[in-house]
C-alpha positions in Angstrom: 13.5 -3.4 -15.7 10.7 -0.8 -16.2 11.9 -0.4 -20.0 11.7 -4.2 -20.0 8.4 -4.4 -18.5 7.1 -1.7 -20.8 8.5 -3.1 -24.3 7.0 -6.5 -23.3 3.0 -4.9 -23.1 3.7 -3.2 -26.3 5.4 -6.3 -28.2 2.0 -7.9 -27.5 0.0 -5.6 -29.7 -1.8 -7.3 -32.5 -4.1 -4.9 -33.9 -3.9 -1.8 -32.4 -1.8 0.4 -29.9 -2.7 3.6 -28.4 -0.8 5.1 -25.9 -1.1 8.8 -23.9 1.9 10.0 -22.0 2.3 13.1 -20.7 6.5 13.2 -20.6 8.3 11.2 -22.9 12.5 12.0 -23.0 14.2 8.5 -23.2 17.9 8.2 -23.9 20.4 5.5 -24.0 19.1 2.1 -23.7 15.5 2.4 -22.2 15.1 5.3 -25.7 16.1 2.0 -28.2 14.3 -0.7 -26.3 11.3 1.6 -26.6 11.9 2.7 -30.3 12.4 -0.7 -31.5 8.7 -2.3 -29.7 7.0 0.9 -31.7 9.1 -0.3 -35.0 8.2 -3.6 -34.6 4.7 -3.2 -33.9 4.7 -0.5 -36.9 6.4 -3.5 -38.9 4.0 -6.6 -37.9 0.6 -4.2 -38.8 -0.4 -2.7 -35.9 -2.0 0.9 -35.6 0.1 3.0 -33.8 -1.2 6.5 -32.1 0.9 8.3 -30.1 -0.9 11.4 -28.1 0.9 13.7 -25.7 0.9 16.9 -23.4 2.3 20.1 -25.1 3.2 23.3 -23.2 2.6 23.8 -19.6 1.3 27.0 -17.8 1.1 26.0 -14.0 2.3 29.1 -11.8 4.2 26.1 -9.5 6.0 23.3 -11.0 3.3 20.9 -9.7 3.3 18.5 -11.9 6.6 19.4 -13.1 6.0 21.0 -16.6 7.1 18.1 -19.5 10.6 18.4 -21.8 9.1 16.3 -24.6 12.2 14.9 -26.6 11.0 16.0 -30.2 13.6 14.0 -31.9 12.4 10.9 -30.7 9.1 12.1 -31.6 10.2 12.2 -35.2 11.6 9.0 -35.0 8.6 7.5 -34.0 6.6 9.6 -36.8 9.2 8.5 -39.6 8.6 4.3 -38.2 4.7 5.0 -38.8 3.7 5.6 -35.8 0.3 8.3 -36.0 1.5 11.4 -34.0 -0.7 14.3 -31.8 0.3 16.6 -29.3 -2.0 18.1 -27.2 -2.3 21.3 -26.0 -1.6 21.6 -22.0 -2.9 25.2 -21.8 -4.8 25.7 -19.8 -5.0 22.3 -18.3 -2.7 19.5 -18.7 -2.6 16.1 -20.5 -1.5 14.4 -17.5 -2.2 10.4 -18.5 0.2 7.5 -18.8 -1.4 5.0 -20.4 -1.3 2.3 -23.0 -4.4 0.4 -24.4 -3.4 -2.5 -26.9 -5.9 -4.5 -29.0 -9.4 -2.8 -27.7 -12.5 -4.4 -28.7 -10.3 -7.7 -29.0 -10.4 -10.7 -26.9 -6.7 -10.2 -25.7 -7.1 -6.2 -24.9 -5.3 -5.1 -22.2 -4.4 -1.9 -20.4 -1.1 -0.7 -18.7 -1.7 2.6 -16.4 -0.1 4.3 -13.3 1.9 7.0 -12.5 5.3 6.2 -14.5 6.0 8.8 -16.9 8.5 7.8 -19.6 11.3 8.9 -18.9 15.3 8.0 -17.4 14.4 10.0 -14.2 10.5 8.6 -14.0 12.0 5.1 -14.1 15.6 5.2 -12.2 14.6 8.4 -9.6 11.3 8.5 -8.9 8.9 6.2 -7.1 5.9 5.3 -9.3 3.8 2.6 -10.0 2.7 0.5 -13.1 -0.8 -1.8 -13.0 -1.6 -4.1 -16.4 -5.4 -4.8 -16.6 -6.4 -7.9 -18.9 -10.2 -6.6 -19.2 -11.6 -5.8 -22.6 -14.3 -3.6 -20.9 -12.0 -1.3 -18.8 -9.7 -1.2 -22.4 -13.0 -0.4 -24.0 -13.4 2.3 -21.4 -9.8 3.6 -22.4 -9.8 3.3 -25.6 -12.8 5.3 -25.5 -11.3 8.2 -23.9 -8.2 8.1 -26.3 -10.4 8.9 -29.3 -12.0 11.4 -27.5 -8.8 13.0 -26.8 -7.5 12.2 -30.8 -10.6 13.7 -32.4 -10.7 17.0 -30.5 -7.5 17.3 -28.8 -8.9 19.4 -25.9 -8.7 18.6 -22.1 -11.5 20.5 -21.0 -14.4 18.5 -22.9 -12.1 15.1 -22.3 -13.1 12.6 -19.5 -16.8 12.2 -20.1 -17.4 8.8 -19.5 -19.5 6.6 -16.8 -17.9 3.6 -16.2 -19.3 0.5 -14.2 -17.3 -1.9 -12.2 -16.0 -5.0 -14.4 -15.4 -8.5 -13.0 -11.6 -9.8 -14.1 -10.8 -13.0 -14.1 -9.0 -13.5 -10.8 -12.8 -11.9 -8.9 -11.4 -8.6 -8.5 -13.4 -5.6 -9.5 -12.1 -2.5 -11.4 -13.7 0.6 -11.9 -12.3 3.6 -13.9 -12.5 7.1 -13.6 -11.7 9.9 -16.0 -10.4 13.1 -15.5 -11.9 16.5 -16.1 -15.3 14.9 -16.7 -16.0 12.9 -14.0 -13.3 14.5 -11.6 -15.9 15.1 -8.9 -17.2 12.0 -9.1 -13.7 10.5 -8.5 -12.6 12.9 -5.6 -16.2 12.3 -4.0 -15.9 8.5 -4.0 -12.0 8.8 -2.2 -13.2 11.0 0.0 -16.1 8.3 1.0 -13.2 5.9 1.1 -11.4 7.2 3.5 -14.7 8.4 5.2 -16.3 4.8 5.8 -12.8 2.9 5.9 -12.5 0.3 9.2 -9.3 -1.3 8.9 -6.3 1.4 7.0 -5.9 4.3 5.2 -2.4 4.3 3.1 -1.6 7.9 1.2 1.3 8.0 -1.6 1.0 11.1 -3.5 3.2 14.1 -4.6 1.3 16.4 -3.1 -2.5 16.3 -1.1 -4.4 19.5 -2.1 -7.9 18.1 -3.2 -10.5 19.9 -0.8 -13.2 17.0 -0.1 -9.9 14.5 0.6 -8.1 16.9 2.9 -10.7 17.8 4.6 -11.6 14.1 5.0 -8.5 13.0 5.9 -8.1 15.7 8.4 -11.5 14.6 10.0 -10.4 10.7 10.1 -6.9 11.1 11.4 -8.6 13.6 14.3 -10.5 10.5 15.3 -7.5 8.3 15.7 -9.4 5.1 15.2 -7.8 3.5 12.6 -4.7 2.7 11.2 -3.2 5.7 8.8 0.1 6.6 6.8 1.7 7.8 4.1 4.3 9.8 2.1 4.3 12.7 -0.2 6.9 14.9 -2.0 7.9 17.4 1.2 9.7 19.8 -1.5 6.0 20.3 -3.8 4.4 20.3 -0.5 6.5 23.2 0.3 5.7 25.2 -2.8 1.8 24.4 -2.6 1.6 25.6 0.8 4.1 29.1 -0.1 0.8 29.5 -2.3 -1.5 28.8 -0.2 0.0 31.7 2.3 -1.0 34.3 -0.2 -5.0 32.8 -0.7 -6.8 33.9 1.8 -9.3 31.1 1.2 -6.9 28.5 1.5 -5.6 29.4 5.2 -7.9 26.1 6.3 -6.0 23.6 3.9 -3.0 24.6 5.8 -4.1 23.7 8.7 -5.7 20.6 7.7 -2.7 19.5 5.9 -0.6 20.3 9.2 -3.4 18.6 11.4 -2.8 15.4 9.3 0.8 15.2 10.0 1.4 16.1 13.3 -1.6 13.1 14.0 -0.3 10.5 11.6 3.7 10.1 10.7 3.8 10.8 7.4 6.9 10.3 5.2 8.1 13.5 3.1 10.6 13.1 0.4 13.3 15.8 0.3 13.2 15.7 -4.2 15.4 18.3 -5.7 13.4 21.2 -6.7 12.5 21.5 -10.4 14.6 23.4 -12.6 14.8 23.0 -16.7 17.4 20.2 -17.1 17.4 19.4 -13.5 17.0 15.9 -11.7 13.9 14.5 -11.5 13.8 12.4 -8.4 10.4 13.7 -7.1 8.0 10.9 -5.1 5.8 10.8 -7.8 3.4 7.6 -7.1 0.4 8.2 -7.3 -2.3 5.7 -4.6 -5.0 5.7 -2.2 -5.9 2.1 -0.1 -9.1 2.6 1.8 -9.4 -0.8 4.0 -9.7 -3.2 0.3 -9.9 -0.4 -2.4 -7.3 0.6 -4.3 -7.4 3.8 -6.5 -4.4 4.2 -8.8 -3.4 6.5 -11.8 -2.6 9.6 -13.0 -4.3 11.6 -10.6 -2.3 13.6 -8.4 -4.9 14.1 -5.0 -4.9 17.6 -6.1 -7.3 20.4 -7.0 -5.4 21.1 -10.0 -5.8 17.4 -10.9 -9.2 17.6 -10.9 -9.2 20.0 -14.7 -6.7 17.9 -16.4 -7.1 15.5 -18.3 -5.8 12.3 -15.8 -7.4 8.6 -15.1 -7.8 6.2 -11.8 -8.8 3.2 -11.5 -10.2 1.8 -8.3 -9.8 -1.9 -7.5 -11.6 -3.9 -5.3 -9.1 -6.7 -4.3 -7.8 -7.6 -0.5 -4.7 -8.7 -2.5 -3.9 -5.6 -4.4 -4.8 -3.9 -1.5 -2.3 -5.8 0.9 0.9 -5.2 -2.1 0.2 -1.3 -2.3 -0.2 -0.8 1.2 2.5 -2.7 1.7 4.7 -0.6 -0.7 3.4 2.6 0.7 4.9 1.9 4.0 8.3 1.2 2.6 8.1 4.6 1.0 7.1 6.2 3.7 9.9 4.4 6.1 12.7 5.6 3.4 11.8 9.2 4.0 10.6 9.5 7.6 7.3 7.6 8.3 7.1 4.7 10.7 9.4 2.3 10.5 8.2 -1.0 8.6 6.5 -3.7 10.9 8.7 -7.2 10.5 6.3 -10.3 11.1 
């Protein structure tokens, strides 16, 4: 499904297709379905980038370090696809995106948290979002060339981005990652802040500052509806580390405030290993009453120097569908049980 999915936004470049992923290791089936969309587009004139992360240097597995499959790679370099690696020392190269036909009238993005790969797409629980909006592929497109001309995470991310209308009147507004990180983790944490109605959590792990701290404060004030789910295993490993900071004593209390107030859900994912299973809760969204912020972007401090994107949505709609799957998430893995109308 998810290879299907995937080979259907890339069979619909025309002019151009860039794409940044931070894991790519395909085999079997979902590796040709893939390889043959970049031959074809190769084949029918389309300009084909490829970028990717390269190396790893996080003292914990969080995010899990990529196993890039260099003899796809070479594949896709011998069909004429345009290939860069970039470097993920000392921050990571953490997007998963695709931007087809930019500055077009049928541009379009595809974004989320879905790394490609067997385990990203059969084990883990992510999310995918297509956006038709030239601006916000404008917006992407922008940051890939930033990212192919000096292939450096630190000075990537630097762009301001209004909110664009889309044709059904929902608003999107994207945010890039290490440039405008504090701007991002400022405008969740006023989310949940000012949100009436729900606050739904899916992330691997929840280590931001501003958004714990937040999130401690709302859930404290049990005055609207809140739940979640997050990877307990990474959780575990974050929090071993936190033991030995003595700054970080109060996100462990926050983060322990949080769940005994609101019942969370915590996926028990294998821990990682080279070669191991992947199976890790790895989606990646915040819903603040009708906002919606979706990506790359781990809610983590870490997340905040790598190079990573969110886009937040302004749609009652959207809003309702991702709630709706984090609280099936959360009730596979200990949260509340789903309400039945």
């Amino acid at each position: 499904m998810v290879a299907l999915r995937l080979a259907s936004f890339l069979d619909g470049a025309t002019k151009t297709l860039d794409v940044a992923i931070y894991d790519l290791r395909l085999e079997a089936s979902p590796s040709a379905t893939i390889l043959n969309s970049f031959q074809a587009a190769v084949k029918r004139g389309v300009a084909v980038r490829l970028i990717f992360n390269q190396d790893h240097a996080q003292t914990i597995p969080v995010p899990p370090p990529p196993e890039i499959d260099w003899a796809f790679v070479d594949q896709l370099r011998s069909a004429g696809v345009q290939i860069k690696p970039v470097p993920g020392v000392p921050d990571l190269m953490h997007h998963k995106y695709a931007v087809r036909d930019a500055g077009t009238a049928d541009a379009a993005l595809l974004t989320g948290s879905t790394n490609w790969t067997n385990d990203s797409w059969n084990r883990e629980e992510n999310v995918m979002f297509t956006v038709a909006s030239g601006e916000i592929a404008a917006d992407f497109a922008a940051n890939f060339e930033g990212l192919w001309e000096k292939p450096i995470v630190a000075i990537s991310g630097r762009i301001s981005s209004p909110w664009s209308s889309l044709a059904d009147g929902s608003r999107v507004r994207p945010y890039f990652c290490p440039g405008r990180s504090l701007k991002l983790v400022h405008a969740m944490s006023r989310s949940i802040a000012s949100a009436e109605k729900r606050i739904r959590v899916c992330s691997p792990v929840i280590t931001s500052g501003p958004i714990l701290g937040t999130l401690a404060e709302v859930t404290a004030q049990n005055k609207i509806d809140v739940a979640g789910v997050y990877d307990a295993t990474q959780m575990d490993e974050v929090q071993h580390q936190w033991a030995s900071q003595a700054g970080a004593a109060w996100k462990i209390a926050a983060f322990h405030a949080i769940t005994t107030a609101v019942r969370f859900g915590g996926k028990r994912s294998t821990p990682y290993a080279k070669g191991s299973v992947h199976d890790f809760m790895h989606a990646k969204v915040l819903v603040a009453d009708d906002y919606v912020y979706a990506g790359s972007f781990n809610l983590s401090h870490s997340g905040e120097s790598n190079a990573e994107n969110v886009i937040q949505v302004e749609s009652a709609e959207v809003a309702d569908l991702c709630a709706a799957y984090i609280d099936r998430v959360a009730a596979r893995y200990g949260g509340a049980p789903v309400k039945v109308a």
